[in-house]
N, C-alpha and C positions, 0 to 999 in steps of 0.2 A: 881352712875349711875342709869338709869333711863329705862326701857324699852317697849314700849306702847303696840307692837304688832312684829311681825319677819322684817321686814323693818323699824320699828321707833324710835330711843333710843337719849339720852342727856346723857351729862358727867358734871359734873364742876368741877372746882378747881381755880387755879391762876396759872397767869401766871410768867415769871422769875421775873417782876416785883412788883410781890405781888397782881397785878388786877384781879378783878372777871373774870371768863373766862367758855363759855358756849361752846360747841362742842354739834354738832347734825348731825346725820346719817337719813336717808331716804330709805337707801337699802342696809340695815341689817350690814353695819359697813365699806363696802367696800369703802366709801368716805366718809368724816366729813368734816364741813364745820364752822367755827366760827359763832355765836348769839350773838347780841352786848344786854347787859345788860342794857345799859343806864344808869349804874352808875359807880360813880367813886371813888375810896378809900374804896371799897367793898371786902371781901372775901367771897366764896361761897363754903359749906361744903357737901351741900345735895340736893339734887334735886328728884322730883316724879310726873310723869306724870300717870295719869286715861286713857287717849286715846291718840290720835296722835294730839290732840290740847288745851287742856287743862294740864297745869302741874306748878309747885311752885318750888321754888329754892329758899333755906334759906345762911346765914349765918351772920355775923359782918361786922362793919363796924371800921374804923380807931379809935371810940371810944368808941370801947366794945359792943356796942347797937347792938339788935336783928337788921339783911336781911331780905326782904322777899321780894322774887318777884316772880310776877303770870301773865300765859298768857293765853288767849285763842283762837291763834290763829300758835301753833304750836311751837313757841317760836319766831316769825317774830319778835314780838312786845312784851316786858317784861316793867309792871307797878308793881310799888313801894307800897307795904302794910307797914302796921304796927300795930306790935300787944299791945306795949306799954311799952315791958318790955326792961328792961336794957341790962342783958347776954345777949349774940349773942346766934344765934343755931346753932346747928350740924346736926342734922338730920330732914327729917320729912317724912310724909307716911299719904296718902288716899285713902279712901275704894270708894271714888266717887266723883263729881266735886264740890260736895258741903261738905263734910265731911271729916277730917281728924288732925293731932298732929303733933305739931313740940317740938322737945328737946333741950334743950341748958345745958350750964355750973350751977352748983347752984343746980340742980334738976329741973329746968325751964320746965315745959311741957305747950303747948299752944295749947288748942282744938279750931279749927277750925268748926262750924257751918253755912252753905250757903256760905264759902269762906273766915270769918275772923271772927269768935266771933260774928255771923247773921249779917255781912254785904253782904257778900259775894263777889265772882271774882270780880276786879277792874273793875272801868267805862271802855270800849274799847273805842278807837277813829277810827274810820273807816277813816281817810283821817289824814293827818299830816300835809295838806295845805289849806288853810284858801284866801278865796277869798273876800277885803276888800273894799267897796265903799269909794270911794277917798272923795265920797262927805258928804255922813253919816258917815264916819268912823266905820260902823256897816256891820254884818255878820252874817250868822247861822252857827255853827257849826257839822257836824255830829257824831253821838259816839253812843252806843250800852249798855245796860245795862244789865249786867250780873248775876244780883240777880235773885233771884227765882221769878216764875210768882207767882203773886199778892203784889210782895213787888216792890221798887221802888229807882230810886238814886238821891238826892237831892243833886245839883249840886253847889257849886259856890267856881268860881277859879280866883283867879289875874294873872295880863298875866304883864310878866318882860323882859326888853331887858336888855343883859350887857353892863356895863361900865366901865369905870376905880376906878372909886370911888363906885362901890357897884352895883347891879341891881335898876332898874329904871320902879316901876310901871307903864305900860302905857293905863292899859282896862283889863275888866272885862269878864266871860263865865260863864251864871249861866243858872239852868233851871233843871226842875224834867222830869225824863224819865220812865216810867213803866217798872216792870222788868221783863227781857228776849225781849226785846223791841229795836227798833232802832228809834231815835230822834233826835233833835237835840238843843245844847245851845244856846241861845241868845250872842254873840260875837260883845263888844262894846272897840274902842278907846276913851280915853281920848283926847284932846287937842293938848295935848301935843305927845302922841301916834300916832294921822292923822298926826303931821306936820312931824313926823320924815318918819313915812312910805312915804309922800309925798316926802322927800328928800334923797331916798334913790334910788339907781340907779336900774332903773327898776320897782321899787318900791316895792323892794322886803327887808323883813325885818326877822330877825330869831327870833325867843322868845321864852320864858318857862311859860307854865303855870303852877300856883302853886295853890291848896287847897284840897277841899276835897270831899267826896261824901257819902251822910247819907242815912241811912235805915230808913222804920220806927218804928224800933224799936231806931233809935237815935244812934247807934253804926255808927263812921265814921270811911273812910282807908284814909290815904294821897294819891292825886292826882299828878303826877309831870310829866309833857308831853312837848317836845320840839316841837315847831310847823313853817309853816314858812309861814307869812303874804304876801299876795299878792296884790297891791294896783289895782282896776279896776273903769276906769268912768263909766263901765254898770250899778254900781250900786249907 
């Protein structure tokens, strides 16, 4: 458990089913309300939040591997780190939004530097919906960089709709944002990607974008954002 300030704290653990499970209070414990993780086949052992919108929540996953996920926006919205190693963690703890150690099985300790080993806090996405020209198949995407000012997040992501037989690359989000910075990606459909979003009712399409987001010092976290396409002729 986690406590930011007299009104603001987080819990984790799992649920009966074994799922990541996030609890968050606002006024001082007298209501909790669940924080969807956005993953799945996740446990979570530790959590630490700096303020009332910045905070990390560690643990494993279904096969052993280090959790980690980081928001900075309260826990509205939790993005997927990674620090590389194998053991899951157990604990972790920060002196500030850019500084701090997580623990796992092994003797595993992972210093944290601007948010990950000098990447720092994930790319934010400031909107989770994507408004798509029927006729370019193309978009700009909004998102937020949460590296330290004078470093930077180099952006580039593939964007997958599911299927039966596997995900299904359909377009591309790539683009460099200054850090501490609000910018936004270049948001391109493939071919194949316009004609689906073309036929879909409404013209509305769900997807995941997948990759990652570089420093310049060359240290990348994985990217992993569910988004949802909107097909429009304005554009």
């Amino acid at each position: 458990m986690s406590v930011a300030d007299q009104n603001h704290g987080w819990a984790v653990g799992n649920d009966s089913g074994g799922h990541a499970t996030i609890l968050a209070t606002s006024d001082g414990g007298a209501h909790w309300r669940v924080q969807s993780s956005g993953t799945t086949g996740s446990f979570l052992y530790g959590v630490k939040f700096v303020d009332a919108t910045h905070g990390w929540a560690v643990g494993l996953d279904i096969n052993g591997n280090d959790v980690i996920l980081a928001t900075s926006d309260g826990g509205s919205h939790w993005t997927v780190q990674t620090s590389g190693t194998t053991p899951g963690l157990s604990g972790v703890s920060f002196v500030d939004a850019n500084h701090g150690w997580a623990v796992g099985s092994g003797g595993t300790i992972v210093a944290f530097n601007g948010g990950l080993g000098g990447v720092g806090p994930p790319l934010q996405f400031t909107s989770s919906t994507v408004a798509i020209g029927l006729k370019t198949g193309t978009s700009s995407l909004p998102v937020k960089c949460n590296n330290v000012a004078g470093d930077r997040c180099k952006v580039k992501l593939a964007v997958y709709v599911a299927a039966k037989k596997g995900p299904i690359k359909i377009g591309t989000a790539t683009g460099t944002i200054a850090g501490g910075q609000k910018g936004k990606l270049y948001f391109k459909l493939n071919r194949n990607g316009l004609g689906m979003l073309k036929t879909q009712s409404h013209h509305k399409l769900n997807v995941t974008a997948k990759g990652s987001s570089t420093n310049r010092a060359g240290r990348a976290i994985t990217i992993t954002q569910k988004l949802t396409l909107l097909g429009t002729r304005k554009k």
